[in-house]
C-alpha positions as CSV (number, residue, x, y, z in Angstrom):
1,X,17.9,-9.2,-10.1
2,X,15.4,-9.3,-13.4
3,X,13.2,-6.8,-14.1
4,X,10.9,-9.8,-14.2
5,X,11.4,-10.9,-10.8
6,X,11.3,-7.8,-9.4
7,X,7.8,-7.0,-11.0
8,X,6.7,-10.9,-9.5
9,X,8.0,-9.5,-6.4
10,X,6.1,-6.6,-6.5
11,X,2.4,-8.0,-7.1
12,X,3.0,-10.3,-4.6
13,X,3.9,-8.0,-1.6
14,X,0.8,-6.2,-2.9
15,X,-1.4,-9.4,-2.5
16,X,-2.5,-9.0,0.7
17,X,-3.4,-5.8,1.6
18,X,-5.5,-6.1,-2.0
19,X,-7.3,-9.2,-1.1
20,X,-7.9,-7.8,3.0
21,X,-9.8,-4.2,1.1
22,X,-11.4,-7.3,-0.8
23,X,-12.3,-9.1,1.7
24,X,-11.0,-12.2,0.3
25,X,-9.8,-13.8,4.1
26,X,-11.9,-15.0,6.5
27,X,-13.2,-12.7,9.6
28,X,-10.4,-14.2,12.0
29,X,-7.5,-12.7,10.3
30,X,-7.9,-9.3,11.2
31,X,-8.8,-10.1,14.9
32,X,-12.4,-11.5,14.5
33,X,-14.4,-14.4,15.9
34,X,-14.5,-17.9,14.1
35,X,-18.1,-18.8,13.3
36,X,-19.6,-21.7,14.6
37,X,-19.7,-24.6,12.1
38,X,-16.5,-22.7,10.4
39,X,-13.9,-25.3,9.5
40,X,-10.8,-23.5,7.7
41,X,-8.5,-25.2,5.8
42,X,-4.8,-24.7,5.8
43,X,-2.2,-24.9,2.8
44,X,1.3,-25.7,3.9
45,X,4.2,-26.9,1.4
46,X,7.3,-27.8,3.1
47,X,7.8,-27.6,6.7
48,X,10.9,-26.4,8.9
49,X,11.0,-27.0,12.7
50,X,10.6,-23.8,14.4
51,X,7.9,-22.4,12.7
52,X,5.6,-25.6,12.3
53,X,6.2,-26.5,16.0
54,X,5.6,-23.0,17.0
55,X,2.0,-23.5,15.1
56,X,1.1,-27.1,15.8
57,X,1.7,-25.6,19.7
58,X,-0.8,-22.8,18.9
59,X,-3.6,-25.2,17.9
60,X,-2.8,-27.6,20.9
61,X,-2.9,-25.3,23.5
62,X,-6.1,-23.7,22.2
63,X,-8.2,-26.8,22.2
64,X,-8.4,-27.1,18.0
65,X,-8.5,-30.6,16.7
66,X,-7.5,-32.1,12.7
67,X,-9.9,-33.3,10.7
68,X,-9.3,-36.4,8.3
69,X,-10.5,-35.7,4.5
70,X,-13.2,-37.9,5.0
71,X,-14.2,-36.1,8.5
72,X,-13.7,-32.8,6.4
73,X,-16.1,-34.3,3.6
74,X,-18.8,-35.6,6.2
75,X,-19.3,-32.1,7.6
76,X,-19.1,-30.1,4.0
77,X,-22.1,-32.7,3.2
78,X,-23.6,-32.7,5.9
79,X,-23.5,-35.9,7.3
80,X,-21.8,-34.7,10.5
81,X,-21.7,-31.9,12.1
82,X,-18.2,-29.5,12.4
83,X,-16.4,-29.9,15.7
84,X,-15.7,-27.2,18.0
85,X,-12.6,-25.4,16.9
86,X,-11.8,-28.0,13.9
87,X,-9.5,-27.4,11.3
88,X,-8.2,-29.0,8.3
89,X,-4.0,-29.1,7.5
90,X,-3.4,-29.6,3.9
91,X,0.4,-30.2,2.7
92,X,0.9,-30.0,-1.0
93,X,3.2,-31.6,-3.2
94,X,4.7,-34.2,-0.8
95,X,7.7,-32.7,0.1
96,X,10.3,-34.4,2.1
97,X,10.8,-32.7,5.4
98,X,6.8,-34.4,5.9
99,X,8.7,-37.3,6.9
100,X,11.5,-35.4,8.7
101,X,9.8,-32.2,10.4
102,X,6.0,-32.9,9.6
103,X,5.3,-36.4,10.9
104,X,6.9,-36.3,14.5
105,X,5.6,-32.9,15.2
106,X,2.3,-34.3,14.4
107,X,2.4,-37.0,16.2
108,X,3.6,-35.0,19.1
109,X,0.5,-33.5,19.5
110,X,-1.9,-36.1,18.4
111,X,-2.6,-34.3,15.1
112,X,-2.5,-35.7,11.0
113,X,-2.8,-33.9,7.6
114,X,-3.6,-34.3,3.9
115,X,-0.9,-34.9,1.7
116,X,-1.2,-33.9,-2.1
117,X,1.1,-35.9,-4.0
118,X,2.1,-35.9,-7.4
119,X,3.1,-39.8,-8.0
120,X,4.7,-38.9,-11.8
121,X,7.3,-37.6,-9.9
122,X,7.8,-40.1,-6.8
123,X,10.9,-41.3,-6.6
124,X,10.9,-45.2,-5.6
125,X,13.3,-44.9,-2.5
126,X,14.9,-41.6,-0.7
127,X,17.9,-41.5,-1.9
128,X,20.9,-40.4,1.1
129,X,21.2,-36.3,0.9
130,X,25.5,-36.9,0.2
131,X,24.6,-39.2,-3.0
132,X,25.6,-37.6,-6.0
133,X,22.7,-35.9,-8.0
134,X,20.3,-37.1,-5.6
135,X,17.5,-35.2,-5.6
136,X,16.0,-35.3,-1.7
137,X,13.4,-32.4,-2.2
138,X,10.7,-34.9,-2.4
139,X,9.0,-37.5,-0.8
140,X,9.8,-41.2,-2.0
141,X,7.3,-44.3,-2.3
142,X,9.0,-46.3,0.3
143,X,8.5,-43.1,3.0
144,X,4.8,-42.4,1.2
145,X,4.1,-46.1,2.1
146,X,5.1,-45.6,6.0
147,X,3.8,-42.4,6.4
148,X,-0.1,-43.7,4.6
149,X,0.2,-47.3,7.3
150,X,1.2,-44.8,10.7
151,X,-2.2,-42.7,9.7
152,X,-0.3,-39.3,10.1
153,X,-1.2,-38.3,6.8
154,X,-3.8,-39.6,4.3
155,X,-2.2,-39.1,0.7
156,X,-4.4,-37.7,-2.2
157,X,-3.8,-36.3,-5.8
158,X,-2.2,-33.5,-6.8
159,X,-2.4,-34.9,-10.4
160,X,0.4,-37.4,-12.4
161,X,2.8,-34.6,-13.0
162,X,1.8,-31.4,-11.9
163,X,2.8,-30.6,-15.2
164,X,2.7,-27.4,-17.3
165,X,2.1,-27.3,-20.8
166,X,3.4,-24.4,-24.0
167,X,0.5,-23.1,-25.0
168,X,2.4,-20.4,-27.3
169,X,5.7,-19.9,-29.7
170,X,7.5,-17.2,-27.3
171,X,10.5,-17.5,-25.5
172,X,10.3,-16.7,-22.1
173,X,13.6,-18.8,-20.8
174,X,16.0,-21.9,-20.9
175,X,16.4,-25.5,-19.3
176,X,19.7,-24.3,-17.2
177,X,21.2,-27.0,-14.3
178,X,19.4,-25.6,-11.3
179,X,15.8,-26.3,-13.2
180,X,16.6,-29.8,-13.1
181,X,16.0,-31.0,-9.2
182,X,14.2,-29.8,-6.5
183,X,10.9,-28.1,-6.4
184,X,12.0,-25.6,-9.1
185,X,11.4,-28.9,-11.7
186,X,7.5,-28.1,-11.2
187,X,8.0,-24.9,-13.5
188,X,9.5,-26.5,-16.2
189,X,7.0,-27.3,-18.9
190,X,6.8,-30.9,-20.4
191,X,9.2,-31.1,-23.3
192,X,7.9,-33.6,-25.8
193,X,10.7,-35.8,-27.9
194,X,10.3,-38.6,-29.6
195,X,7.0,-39.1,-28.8
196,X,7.5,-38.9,-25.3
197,X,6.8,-35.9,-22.6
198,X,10.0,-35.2,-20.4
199,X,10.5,-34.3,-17.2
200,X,12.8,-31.6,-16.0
201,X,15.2,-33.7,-15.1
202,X,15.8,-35.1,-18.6
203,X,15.2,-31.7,-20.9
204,X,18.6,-30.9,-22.5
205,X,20.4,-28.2,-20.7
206,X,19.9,-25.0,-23.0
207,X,16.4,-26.3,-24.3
208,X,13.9,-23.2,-25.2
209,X,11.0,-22.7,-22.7
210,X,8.0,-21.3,-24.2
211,X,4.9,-19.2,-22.8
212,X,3.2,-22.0,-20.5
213,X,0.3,-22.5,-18.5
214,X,-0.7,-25.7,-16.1
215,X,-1.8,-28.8,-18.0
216,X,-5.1,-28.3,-15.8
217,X,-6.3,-24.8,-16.8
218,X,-8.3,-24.7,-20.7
219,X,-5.3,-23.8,-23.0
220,X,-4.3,-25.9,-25.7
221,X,-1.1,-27.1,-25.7
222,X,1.3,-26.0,-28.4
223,X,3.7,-28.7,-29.5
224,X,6.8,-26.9,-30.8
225,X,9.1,-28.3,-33.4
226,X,12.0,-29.6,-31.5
227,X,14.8,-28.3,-34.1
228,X,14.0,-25.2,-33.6
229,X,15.9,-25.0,-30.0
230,X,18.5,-27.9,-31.4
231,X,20.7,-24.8,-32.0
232,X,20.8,-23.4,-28.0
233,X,21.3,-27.3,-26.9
234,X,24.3,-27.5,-29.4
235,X,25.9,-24.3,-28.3
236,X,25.2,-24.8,-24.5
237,X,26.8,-28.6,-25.2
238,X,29.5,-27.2,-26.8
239,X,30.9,-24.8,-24.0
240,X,30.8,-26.7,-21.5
241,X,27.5,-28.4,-20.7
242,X,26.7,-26.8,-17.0
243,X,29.5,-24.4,-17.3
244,X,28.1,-22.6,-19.9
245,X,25.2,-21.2,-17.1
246,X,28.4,-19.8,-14.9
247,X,29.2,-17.3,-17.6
248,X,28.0,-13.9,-17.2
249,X,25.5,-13.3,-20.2
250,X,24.8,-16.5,-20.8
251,X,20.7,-15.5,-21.5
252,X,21.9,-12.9,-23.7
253,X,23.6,-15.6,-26.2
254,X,20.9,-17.8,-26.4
255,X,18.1,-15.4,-27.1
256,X,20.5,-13.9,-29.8
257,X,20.4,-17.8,-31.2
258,X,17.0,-17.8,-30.7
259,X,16.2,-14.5,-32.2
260,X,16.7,-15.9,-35.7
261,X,14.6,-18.8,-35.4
262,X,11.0,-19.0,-36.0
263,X,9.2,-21.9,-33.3
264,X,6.8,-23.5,-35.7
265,X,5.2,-26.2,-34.5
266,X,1.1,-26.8,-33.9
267,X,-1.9,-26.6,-31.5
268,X,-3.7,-30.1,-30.3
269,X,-7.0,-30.6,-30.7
270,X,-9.9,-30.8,-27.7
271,X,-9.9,-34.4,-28.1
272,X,-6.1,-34.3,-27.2
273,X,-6.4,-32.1,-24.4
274,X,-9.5,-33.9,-22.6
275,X,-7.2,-36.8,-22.8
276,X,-4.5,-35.8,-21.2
277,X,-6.0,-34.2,-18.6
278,X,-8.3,-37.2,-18.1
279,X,-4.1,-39.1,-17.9
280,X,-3.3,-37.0,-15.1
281,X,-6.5,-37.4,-12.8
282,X,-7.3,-40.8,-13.5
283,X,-3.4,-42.3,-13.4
284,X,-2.8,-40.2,-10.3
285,X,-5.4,-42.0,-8.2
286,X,-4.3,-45.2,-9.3
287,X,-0.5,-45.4,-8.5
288,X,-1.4,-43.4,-5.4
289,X,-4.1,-46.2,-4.3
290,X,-2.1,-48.7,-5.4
291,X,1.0,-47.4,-3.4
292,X,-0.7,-46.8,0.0
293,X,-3.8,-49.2,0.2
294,X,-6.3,-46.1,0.3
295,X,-8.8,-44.8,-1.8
296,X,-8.2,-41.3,-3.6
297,X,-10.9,-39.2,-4.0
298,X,-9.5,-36.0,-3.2
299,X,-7.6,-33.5,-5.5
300,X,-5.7,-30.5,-5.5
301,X,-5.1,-28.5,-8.7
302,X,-1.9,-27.4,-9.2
303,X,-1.2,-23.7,-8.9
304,X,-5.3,-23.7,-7.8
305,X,-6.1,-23.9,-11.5
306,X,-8.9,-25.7,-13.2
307,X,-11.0,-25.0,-16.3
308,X,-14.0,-26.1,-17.1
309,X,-12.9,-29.7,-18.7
310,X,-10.5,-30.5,-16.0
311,X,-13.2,-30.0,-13.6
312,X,-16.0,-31.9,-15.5
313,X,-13.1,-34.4,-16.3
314,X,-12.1,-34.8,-12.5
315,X,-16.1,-35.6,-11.6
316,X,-16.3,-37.8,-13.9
317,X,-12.9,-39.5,-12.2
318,X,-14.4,-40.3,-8.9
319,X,-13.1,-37.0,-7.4
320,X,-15.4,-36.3,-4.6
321,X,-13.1,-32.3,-3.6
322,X,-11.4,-30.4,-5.3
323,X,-9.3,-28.0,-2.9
324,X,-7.9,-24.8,-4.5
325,X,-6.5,-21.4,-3.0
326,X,-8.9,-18.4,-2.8
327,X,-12.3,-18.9,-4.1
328,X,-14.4,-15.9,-5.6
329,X,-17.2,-14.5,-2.7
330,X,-16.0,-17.5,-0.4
331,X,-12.9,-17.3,2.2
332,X,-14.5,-20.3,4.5
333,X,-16.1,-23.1,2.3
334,X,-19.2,-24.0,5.0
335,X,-21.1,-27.1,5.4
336,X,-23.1,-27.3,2.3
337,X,-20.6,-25.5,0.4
338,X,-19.3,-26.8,-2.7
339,X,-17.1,-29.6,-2.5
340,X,-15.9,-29.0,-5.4
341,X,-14.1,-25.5,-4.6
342,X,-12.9,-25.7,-1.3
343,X,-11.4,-22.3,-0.4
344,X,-7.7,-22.9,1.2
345,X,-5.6,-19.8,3.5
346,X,-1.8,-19.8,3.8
347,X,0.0,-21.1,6.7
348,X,0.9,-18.2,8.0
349,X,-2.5,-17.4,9.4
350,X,-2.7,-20.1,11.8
351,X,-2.0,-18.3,14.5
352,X,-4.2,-15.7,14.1
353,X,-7.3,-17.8,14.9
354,X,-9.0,-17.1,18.0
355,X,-7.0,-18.3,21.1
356,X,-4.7,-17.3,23.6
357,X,-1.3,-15.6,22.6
358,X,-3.2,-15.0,19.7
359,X,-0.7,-13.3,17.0
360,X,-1.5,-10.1,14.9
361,X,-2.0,-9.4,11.4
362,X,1.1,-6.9,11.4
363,X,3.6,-9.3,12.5
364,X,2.2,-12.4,10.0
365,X,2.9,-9.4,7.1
366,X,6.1,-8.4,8.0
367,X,7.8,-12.0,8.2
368,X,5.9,-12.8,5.2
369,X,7.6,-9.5,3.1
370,X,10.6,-10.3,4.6
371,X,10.6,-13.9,3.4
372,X,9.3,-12.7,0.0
373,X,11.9,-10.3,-0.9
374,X,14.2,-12.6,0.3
375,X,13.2,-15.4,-2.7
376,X,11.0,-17.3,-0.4
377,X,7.6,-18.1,-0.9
């Protein structure tokens, strides 16, 4: 295990008890009431069976009730007032078990979520899971479709791409196969060639990754010279293609190639960034809305990051939300609150609202190292 990994590791199992002396979770995690008019709003990504029947059970049996993003916007304006014991389920990225876990246990118990989709990377049909290179982690267009008519979930943006961006000339890793599919893809930053941004799934194995950060935040993206990481494709190319990544050392080699190469390359301009953040927000509402018959005024910023033009940028979009993670001084967003930055909690705390069989803190903390150190999120 990296040094790297282990230090991620580290700060994350440290996460918690930091942001409980912080105060950064609402009152009902650590055994308290919630408040009347109180409407909290869960993040989930993918779902498995056990655990999101064990907590879709919870809710039902304790008399809570989803709310629709439109409900959920009525209330924060105050146009409606909150239900008893309402919350909101919020499901990011569109991953496939939705349609295989998510939607029948909802439908079980009469319940629907928000779906935060990133259409960039929709495929246009699910592919079987025994076809070669198919890629089954997400959610395709025809399933999106069927999901958006049955009303189980209502699909919103989680921008074009959810794309990262370099924003500097350092090394911090290289394209290898297992980058290409699944939900690892989302960490791979766009890799322009010929005058085109590529996905994961089409960056030469080998290609240099630089320092990133999401194409949302206020960083200006640095467009490298691609030559300078021609010579890591060539060598990776030339033992072997995907083989290369099963010898032991394999980093080592191409950070010694690397080493003697300068990444030149140049910053864009404000005008360039505005409008390709203005790309993602507006061209994600439209191939969703166009794809499901709905309107999209909703949004999610990936990794819960926004700076100040994204967020002036996604107003000026039609975005009436914006949902994020853990807001500054807020771990309920209230009625009146600001739509804008709509404090989410993890998953794991959904059975720690008031109810019977009510869980404990403890027990969410230990499953949720154990999963962590494990290489789960």
């Amino acid at each position: 295990m990296s040094l790297d990994l282990l230090a991620r590791q580290a700060r994350e199992v440290w996460e918690v008890p930091r942001d409980l002396l912080l105060r950064r979770y609402p009152p009902f995690v650590t055994g308290g009431p919630l408040p009347r008019g109180h409407v909290p709003v869960f993040v989930f990504h993918g779902v498995e069976p056990d655990s999101f029947g064990r907590k879709l059970r919870y809710l039902a049996d304790n008399g809570y009730r989803t709310l629709s993003a439109a409900e959920y916007l009525d209330i924060l304006s105050g146009s409606a007032p909150a239900p008893e014991r309402a919350v909101v389920l919020t499901f990011d990225d569109g991953r496939a078990s939705l349609a295989s876990v998510g939607a029948p246990l909802l439908e079980r118990h009469g319940m629907t979520g928000i779906v935060f989709l990133v259409p960039g990377r929709t495929p246009v049909r699910a592919a079987p899971s025994f076809a070669a290179g198919a890629d089954t982690s997400l959610l395709a267009w025809d399933q999106v479709e069927s999901l958006a008519a049955s009303g189980t979930f209502d699909f919103q943006s989680h921008t074009l791409h959810h794309a990262r961006i370099h924003v500097a000339p350092r090394v911090t890793g290289f394209m290898a196969p297992w980058m290409r599919h699944g939900y690892a893809a989302f960490d791979v930053p766009l890799i322009e060639r010929g005058g085109r941004d590529l996905l994961a799934g089409d960056v030469p194995l080998g290609t240099p990754l630089l320092q990133s950060e999401p194409r949302t935040s206020e960083a200006l993206r640095f467009h490298e010279d691609a030559s300078a990481g021609q010579a890591c494709v060539e060598a990776v190319a030339s033992a072997g293609g995907e083989a290369f990544f099963e010898r032991p050392g394999w980093e080592r080699e191409l950070r010694r190639i690397t080493a003697r190469r300068t990444f030149g390359g140049r910053l864009e301009g404000q005008a360039d960034r505005e409008a390709a953040i203005r790309r993602e927000l507006q061209e994600a509402r439209t191939l969703i809305e166009r794809r499901t018959g709905r309107p999209v005024v909703h949004l999610c910023y990936p990794w819960h990051v926004s700076g100040p033009t994204a967020r002036r940028l996604a107003r000026e979009a039609g975005y009436r939300t914006a949902f994020c993670g853990k807001v500054p001084r807020v771990t309920i967003t209230p009625p009146g609150g600001d739509p804008q930055a709509i404090a989410r909690i993890g998953e794991d705390y959904v059975e720690l609202l008031p109810g019977r069989g009510r869980g404990s803190l403890l027990a969410v903390l230990r499953r949720k190292w154990s999963r962590r150190m494990r290489g789960g999120s």
